[in-house]
C-alpha positions as CSV (number, residue, x, y, z in Angstrom):
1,X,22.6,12.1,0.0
2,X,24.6,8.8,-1.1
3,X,23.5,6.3,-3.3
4,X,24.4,2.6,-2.9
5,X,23.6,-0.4,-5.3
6,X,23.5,-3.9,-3.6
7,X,22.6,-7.2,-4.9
8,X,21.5,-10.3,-2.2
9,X,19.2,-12.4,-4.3
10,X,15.8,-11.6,-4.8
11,X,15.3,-7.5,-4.7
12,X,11.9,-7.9,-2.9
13,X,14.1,-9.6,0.3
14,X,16.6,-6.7,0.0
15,X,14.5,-3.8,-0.2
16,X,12.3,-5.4,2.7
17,X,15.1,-5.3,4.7
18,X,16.4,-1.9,3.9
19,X,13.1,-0.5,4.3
20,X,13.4,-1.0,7.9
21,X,17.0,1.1,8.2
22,X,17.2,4.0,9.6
23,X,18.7,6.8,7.3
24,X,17.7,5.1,4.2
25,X,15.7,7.7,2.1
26,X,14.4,6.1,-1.0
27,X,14.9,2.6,-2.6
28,X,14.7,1.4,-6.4
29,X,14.6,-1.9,-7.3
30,X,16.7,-2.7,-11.1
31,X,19.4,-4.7,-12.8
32,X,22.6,-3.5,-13.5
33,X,25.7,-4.5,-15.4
34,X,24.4,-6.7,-18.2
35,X,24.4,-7.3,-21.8
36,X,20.8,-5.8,-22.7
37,X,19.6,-2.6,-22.6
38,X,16.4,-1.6,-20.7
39,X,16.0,-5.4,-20.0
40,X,13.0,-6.4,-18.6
41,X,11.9,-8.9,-15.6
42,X,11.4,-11.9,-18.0
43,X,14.4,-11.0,-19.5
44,X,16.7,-11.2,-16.5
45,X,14.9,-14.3,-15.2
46,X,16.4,-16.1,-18.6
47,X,19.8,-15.9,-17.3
48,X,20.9,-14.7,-20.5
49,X,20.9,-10.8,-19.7
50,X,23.7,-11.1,-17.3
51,X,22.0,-8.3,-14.9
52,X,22.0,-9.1,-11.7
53,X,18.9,-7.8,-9.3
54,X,20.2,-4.8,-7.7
55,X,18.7,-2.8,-4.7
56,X,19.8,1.1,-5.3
57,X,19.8,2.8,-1.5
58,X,19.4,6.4,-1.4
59,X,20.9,6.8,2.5
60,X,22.0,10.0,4.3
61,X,25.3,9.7,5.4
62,X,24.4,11.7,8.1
63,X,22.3,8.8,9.5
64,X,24.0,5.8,8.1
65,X,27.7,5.3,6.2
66,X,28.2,3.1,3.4
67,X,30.4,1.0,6.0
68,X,27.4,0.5,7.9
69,X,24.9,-0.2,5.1
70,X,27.4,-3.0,3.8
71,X,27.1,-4.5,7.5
72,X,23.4,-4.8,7.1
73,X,23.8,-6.2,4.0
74,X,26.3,-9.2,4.8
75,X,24.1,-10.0,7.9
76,X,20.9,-11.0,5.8
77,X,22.0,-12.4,3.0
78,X,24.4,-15.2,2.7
79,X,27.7,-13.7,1.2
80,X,29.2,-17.4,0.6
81,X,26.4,-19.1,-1.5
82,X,27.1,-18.6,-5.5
83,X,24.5,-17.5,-7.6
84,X,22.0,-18.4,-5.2
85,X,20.1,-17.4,-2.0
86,X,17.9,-20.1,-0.8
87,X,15.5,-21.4,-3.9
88,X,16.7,-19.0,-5.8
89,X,19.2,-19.9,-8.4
90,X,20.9,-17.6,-11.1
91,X,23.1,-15.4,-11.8
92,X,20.4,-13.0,-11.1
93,X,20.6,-13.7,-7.8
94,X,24.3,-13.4,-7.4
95,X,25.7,-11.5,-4.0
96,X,27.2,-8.0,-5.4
97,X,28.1,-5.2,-4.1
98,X,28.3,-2.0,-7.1
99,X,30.3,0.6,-6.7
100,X,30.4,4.0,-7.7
101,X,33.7,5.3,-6.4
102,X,36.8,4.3,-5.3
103,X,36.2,5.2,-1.5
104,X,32.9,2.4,-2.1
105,X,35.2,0.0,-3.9
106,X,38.0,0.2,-0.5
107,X,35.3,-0.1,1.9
108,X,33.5,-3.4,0.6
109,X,36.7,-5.1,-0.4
110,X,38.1,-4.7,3.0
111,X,34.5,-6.0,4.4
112,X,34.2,-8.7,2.2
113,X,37.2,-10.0,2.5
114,X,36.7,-10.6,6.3
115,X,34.4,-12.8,5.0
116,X,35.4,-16.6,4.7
117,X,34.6,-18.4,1.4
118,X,32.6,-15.0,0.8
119,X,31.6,-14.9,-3.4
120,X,30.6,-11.6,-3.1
121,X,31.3,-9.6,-6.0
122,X,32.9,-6.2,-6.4
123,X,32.3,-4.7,-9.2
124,X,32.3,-1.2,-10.9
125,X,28.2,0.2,-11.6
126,X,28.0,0.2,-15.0
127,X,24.3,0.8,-15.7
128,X,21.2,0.7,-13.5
129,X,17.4,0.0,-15.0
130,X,14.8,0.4,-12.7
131,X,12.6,-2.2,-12.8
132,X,8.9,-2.4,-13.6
133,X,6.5,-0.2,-11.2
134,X,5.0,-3.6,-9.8
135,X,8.5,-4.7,-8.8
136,X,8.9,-2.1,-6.1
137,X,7.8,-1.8,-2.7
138,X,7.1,-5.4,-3.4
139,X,6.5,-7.1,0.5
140,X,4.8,-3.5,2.1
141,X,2.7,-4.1,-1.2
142,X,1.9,-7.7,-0.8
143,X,2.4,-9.0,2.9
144,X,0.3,-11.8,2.4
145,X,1.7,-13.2,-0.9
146,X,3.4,-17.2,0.2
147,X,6.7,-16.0,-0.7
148,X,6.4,-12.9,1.3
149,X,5.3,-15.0,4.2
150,X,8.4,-17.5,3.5
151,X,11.1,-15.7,2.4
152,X,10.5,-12.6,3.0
153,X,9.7,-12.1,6.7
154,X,11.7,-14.5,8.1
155,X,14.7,-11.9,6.8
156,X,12.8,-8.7,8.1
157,X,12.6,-11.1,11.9
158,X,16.6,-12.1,11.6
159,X,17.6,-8.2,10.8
160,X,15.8,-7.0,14.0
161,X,17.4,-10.1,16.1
């Protein structure tokens, strides 16, 4: 078992979409790199924690490689928009991908930068917090919630275009 930490925006939209890959074995949603320790939602939300929303994939190499997790995740999220994806603005929301190794650090630089105007950041994982129990399995949870309906799903239909 590998471990991955990706950040596309809002952690409900990632783990919606990573829910649906095959060889994926578990899924956390948390922040990671930041100034506060054990931060919590509201925190993060203020911009002033400096976490970003992080989806940690647990994936069996045997199934998937990190290669082809990092493919997923540059095809539904946009890897060029700062700080944002769609209304969501903040640092927070930044495009990140974590690493945890040098063999993950390699393989997403040489991804991302194949990317043009990509703002994707590469950064070494420094800490991960799991966030609150109400934060995960967040869409499976709440399919009928207007932002699931809005933002969500129209990611889970793009993936499996």
């Amino acid at each position: 078992m590998q471990t991955a930490y990706l950040a596309g925006g809002c952690f409900w939209c990632v783990e919606a979409i990573f829910q649906r890959v095959n060889g994926v074995k578990e899924l956390t949603n948390g922040y990671c790199n930041g100034l506060t320790q054990n931060p919590s939602y509201e925190e993060i939300c203020s911009g002033q924690s400096n976490h970003a929303e992080v989806l940690k994939v647990d994936y069996d190499e045997q199934q998937i490689s990190y290669s082809e997790l990092l493919e997923v995740f540059v095809e539904t999220h946009d890897p060029t928009s700062l700080n944002q994806q769609g209304a969501d603005k903040g640092t927070q929301y930044r495009s990140a991908v974590f690493y945890t190794d040098e063999s993950q650090r390699q393989i997403a630089a040489s991804l991302i930068a194949n990317i043009k105007d990509a703002v994707t950041e590469i950064t070494e994982l420094d800490v991960f917090y799991p966030a609150e129990s109400h934060h995960q399995n967040y869409y499976n949870n709440n399919p009928n919630q207007p932002y699931c309906q809005l933002v969500i799903l129209p990611k889970i239909n793009k993936y499996f275009k």
